[in-house]
C-alpha positions as CSV (number, residue, x, y, z in Angstrom):
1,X,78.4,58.8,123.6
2,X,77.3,58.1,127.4
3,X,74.6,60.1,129.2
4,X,77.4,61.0,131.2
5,X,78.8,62.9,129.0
6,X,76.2,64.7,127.6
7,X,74.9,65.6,131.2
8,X,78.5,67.3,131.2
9,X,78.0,69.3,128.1
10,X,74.5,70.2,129.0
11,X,75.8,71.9,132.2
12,X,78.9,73.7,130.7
13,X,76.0,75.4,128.0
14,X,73.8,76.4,130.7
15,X,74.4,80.2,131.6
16,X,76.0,80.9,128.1
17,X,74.7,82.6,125.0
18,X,75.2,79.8,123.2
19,X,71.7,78.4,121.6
20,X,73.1,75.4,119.4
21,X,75.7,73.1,119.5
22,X,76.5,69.9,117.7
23,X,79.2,67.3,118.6
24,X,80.1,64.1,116.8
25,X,82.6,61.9,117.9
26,X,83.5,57.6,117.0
27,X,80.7,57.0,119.6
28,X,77.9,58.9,117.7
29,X,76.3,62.4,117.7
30,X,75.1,64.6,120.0
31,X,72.9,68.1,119.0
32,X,71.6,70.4,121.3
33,X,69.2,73.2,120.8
34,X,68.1,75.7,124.0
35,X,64.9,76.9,124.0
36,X,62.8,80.3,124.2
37,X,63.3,80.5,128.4
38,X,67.3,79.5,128.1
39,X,66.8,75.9,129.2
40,X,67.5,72.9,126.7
41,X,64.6,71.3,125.6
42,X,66.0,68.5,123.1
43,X,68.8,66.5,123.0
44,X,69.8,64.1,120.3
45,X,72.1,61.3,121.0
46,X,73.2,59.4,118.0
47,X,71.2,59.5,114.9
48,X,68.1,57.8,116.2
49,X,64.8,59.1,114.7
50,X,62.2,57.6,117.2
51,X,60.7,59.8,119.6
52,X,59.2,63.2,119.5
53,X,62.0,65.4,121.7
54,X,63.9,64.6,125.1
55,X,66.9,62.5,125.1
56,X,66.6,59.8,122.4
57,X,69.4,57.0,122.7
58,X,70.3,54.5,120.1
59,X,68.3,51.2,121.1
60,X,71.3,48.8,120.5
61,X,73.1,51.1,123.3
62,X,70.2,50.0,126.0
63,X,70.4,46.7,125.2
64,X,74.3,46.7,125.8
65,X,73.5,48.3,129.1
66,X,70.1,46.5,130.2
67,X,68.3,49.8,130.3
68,X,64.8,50.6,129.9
69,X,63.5,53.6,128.7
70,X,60.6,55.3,130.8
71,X,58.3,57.5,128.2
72,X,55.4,59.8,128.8
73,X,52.0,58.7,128.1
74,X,51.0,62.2,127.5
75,X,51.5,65.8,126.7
76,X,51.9,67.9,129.6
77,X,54.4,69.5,132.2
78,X,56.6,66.5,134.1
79,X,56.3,67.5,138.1
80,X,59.4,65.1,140.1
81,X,57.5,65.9,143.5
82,X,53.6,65.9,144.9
83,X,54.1,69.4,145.9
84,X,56.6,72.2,145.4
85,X,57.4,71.6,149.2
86,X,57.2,67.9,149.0
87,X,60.6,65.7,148.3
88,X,61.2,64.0,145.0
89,X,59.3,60.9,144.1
90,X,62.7,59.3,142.9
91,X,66.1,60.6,142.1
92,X,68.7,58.8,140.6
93,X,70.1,55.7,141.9
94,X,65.8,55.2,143.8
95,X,65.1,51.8,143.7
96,X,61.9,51.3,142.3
97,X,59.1,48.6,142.7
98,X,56.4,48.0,139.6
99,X,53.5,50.3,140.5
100,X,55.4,52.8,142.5
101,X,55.2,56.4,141.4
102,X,58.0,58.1,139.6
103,X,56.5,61.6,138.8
104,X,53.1,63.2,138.0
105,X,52.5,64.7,134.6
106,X,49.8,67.9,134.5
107,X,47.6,67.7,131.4
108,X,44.6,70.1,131.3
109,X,44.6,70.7,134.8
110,X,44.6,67.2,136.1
111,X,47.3,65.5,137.8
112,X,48.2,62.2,136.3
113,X,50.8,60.4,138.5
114,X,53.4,57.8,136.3
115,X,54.2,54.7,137.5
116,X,57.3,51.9,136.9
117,X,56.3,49.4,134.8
118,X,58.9,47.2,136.5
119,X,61.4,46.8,139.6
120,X,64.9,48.3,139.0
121,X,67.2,50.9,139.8
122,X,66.6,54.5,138.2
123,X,69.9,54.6,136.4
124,X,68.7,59.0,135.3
125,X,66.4,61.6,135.2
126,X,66.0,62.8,131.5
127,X,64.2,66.2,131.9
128,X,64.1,69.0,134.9
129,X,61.5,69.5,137.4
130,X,58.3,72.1,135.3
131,X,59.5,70.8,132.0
132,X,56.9,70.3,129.2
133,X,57.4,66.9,127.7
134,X,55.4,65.6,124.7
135,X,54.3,61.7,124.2
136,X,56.9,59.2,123.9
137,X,59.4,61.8,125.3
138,X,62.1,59.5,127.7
139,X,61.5,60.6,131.2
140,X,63.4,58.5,132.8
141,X,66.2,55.3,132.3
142,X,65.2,52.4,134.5
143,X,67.7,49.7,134.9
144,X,65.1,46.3,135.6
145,X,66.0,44.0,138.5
């Protein structure tokens, strides 16, 4: 199943009373649970086991596309701007230089801004803007130039 796809389901749950919701199909398995404030905080595509919540995707299905998986280094709450008045650092489609800044993470009151590993194309944005994320949790999927 594409991120595509599950971006579609994910917006036809939101606004609806509906809290879980699993779908399998010849392309693999998707199961999502909403969380306490009625936004979805995990997302399982396929039946990979690695991670610790977010979107986890199948690692043979990034190799087939040449992505690259962007994680958090830390527990905290994922910020996509410097500021609540300030634009986005990226949104889908940026294209990225290694070093560049993709999003701040707030741990313990300290901002801690994340950076691209490498040059590509930001192909999505896994989580939403104030999110809490935990280690290893796929921010973002970078396609490398």
């Amino acid at each position: 199943m594409d991120l595509k796809e599950v971006k579609k389901i994910l917006k036809l749950l939101q606004g609806t009373d509906i809290v879980e919701f699993e779908l399998e199909g010849k392309n693999g398995r998707v199961r999502i649970k909403k969380g306490r404030q009625n936004t979805v905080q995990r997302v399982d595509v396929t039946e990979s086991k690695t991670g610790h919540g977010g979107i986890f995707i199948e690692k043979e299905e990034l190799k087939s596309k040449n992505l690259t998986t962007i994680t958090s280094p830390m527990v905290g709450t994922f910020y996509r701007s410097p500021s609540p008045d300030a634009p986005p650092f990226v949104e889908e489609g940026s294209i990225v230089r290694k070093d560049q800044p993709l999003c701040i993470i707030e741990a313990m009151k300290i901002m801690n801004e994340i950076e691209s590993e490498n040059d590509g194309k930001i192909v999505s944005i896994l989580v939403e803007n104030g999110q809490s994320v935990e280690y290893g949790e796929a921010l973002f999927l970078l396609e490398p130039k």
